[in-house]
C-alpha positions in Angstrom: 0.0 0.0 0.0 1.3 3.3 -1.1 0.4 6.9 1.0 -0.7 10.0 -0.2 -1.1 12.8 2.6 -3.7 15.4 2.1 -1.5 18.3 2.2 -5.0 20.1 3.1 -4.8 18.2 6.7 -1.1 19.7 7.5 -0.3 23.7 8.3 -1.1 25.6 5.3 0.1 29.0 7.1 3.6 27.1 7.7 3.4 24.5 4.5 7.4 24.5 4.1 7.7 22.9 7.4 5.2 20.2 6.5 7.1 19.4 3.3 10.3 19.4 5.5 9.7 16.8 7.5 8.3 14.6 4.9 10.5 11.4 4.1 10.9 10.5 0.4 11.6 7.2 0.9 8.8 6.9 3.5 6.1 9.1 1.7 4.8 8.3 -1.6 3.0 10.7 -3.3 1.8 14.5 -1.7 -1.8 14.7 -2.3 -3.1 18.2 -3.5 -7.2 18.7 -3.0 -7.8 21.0 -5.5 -11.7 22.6 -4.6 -13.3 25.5 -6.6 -16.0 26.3 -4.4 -19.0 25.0 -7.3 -18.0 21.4 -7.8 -17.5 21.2 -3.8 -18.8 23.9 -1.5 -15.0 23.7 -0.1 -12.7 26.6 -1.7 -8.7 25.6 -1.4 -6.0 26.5 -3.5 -5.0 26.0 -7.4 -1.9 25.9 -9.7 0.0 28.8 -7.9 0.1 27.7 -4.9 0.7 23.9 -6.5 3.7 25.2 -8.3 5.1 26.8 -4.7 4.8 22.8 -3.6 6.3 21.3 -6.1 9.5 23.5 -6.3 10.1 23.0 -2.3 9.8 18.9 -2.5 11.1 16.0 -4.5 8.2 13.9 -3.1 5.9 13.5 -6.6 2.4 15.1 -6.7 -0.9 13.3 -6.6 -3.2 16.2 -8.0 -7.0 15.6 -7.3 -9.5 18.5 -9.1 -12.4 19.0 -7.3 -13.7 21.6 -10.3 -16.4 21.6 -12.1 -14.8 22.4 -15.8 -11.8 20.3 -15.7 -11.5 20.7 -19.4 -10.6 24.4 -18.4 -8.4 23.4 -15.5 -6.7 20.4 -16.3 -3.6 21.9 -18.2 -3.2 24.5 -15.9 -1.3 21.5 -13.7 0.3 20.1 -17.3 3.7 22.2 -16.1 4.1 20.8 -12.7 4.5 16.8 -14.2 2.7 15.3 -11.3 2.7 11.8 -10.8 -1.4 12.2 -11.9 -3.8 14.2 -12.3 -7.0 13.0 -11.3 -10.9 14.7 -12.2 -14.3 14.0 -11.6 -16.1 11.7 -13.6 -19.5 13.5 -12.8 -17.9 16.7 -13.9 -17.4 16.3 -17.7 -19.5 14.6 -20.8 -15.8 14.5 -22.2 -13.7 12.3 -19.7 -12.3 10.0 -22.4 -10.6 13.3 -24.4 -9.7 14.9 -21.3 -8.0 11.2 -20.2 -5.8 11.0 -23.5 -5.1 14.7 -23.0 -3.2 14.3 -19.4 -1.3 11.0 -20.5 -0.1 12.8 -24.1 1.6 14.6 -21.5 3.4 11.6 -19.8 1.2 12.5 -16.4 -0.8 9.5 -14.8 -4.4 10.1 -15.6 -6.6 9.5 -12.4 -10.6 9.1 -12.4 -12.8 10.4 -9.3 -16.1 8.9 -8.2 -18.7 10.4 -5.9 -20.1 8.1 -2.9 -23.4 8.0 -4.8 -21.7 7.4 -8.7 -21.9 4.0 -9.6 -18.9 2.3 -10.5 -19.9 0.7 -13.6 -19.8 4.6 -15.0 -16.3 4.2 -15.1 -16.3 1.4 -17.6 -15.9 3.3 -20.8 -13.0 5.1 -19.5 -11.0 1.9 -18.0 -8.5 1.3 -21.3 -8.0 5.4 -21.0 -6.7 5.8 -17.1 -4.3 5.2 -14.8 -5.8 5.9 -12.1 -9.0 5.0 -10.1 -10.1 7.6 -7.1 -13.2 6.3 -5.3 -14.2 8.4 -2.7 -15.1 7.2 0.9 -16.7 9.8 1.7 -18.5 13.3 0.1 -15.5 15.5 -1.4 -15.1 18.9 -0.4 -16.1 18.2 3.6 -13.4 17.7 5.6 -13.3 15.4 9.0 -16.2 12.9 7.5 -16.7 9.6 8.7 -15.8 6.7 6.2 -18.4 5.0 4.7 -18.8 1.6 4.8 -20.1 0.5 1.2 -16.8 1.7 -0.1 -15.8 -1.9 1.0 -18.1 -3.2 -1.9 -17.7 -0.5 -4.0 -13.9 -1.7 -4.1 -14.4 -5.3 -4.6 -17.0 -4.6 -7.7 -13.7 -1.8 -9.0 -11.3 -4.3 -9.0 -13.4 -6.9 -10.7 -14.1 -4.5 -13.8 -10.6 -3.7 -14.2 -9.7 -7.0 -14.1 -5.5 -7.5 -15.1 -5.8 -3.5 -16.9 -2.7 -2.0 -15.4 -5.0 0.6 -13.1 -4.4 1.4 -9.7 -7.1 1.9 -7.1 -6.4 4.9 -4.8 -8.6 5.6 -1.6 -9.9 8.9 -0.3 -11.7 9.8 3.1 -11.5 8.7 6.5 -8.6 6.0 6.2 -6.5 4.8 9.2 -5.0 2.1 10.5 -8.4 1.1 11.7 -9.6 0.1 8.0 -6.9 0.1 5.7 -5.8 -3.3 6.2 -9.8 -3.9 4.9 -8.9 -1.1 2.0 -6.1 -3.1 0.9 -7.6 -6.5 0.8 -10.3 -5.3 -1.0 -8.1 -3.9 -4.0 -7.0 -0.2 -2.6 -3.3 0.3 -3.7 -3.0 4.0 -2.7 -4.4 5.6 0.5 -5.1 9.1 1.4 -5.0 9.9 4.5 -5.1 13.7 6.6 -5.4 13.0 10.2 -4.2 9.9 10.1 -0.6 11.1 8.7 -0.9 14.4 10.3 -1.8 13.9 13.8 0.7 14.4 16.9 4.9 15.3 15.2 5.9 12.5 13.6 4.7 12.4 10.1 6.8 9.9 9.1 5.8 7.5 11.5 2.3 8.2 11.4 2.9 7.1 7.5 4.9 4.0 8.5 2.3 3.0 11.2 -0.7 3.3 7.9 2.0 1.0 5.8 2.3 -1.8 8.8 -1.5 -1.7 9.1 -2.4 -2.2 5.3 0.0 -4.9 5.5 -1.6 -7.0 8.5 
């Protein structure tokens, strides 16, 4: 199992310190929530303050748009070669162009479902992506409680891609509580805020999710 901190979940008044203490060999991928304000009612930061991130860390980026015209948004992030770059199925009729538009760029394209989306949505898309993103919980509210159909929602995933080289990533209310569940259900990338950000040890806290998903 692979971690991605929500940068969101860390000090954004003091955000070099956060990127400090983060381990490169420990932590896999910094996870940037990316919210407009329409998509999700939640209103964070975009490409500026992205670019300030990437030049202060080696750590590679794991870009999630919460927007609601990702056509529009998407190549703003083209510069910063993230390790993906992941939208929202339910926010574009044109997810197959956009798809072949972030990998013609050597980027990792990521797809994001809702709670509520069904999975089999995704199956049009699955020979275009990198990246699955299935929320655990509603995007754009931070603190939620994980919900517990994301179990099944996971299994069903991971039958439809079948041996398609995609990865499954996680996102809302993992800890070492459930990930061990996340991972033997088909999750191969976990989010986590609290979880990695809680008391001064990042890098612990990140080692402590890896141990878990490994029981």
């Amino acid at each position: 199992m692979k971690i991605s901190p929500s940068i969101l979940a860390g000090d954004l008044t003091n955000i070099r310190h956060s990127l400090d203490q983060m381990d490169p060999a420990v932590v896999d991928f910094i996870h940037l929530d990316i919210m407009d304000g329409h998509f999700v009612p939640a209103l964070t930061f975009g490409e500026r303050y992205a670019a300030q991130i990437k030049a202060a860390t080696a750590i590679p980026l794991d870009v999630h748009l919460m927007v609601s015209r990702p056509e529009i948004e998407v190549p703003k992030y083209f510069a910063l070669q993230p390790a993906y770059i992941t939208f929202h199925i339910e926010a574009t009729h044109f997810g197959i162009r956009l798809a072949r538009l972030i990998r013609e760029q050597g980027i990792g394209c990521g797809v994001s479902l809702n709670p509520g989306t069904p999975v089999e949505r995704l199956e049009p898309l699955l020979d275009e992506i990198d990246l699955v993103l299935l929320m655990s919980v509603e995007p754009g509210f931070y603190g939620q409680k994980f919900i517990e159909s994301s179990y099944q929602r996971l299994q069903k995933l991971r039958a439809m891609i079948q041996d398609r080289p995609v990865v499954i990533e996680v996102d809302g209310g993992v800890g070492t509580d459930n990930i061990a569940d996340l991972a033997r259900a088909g999750a191969g990338i976990a989010v986590a805020g609290s979880a990695c950000f809680k008391g001064t040890d990042l890098n612990q806290n990140v080692l402590d999710l890896k141990a878990a998903a490994a029981l």
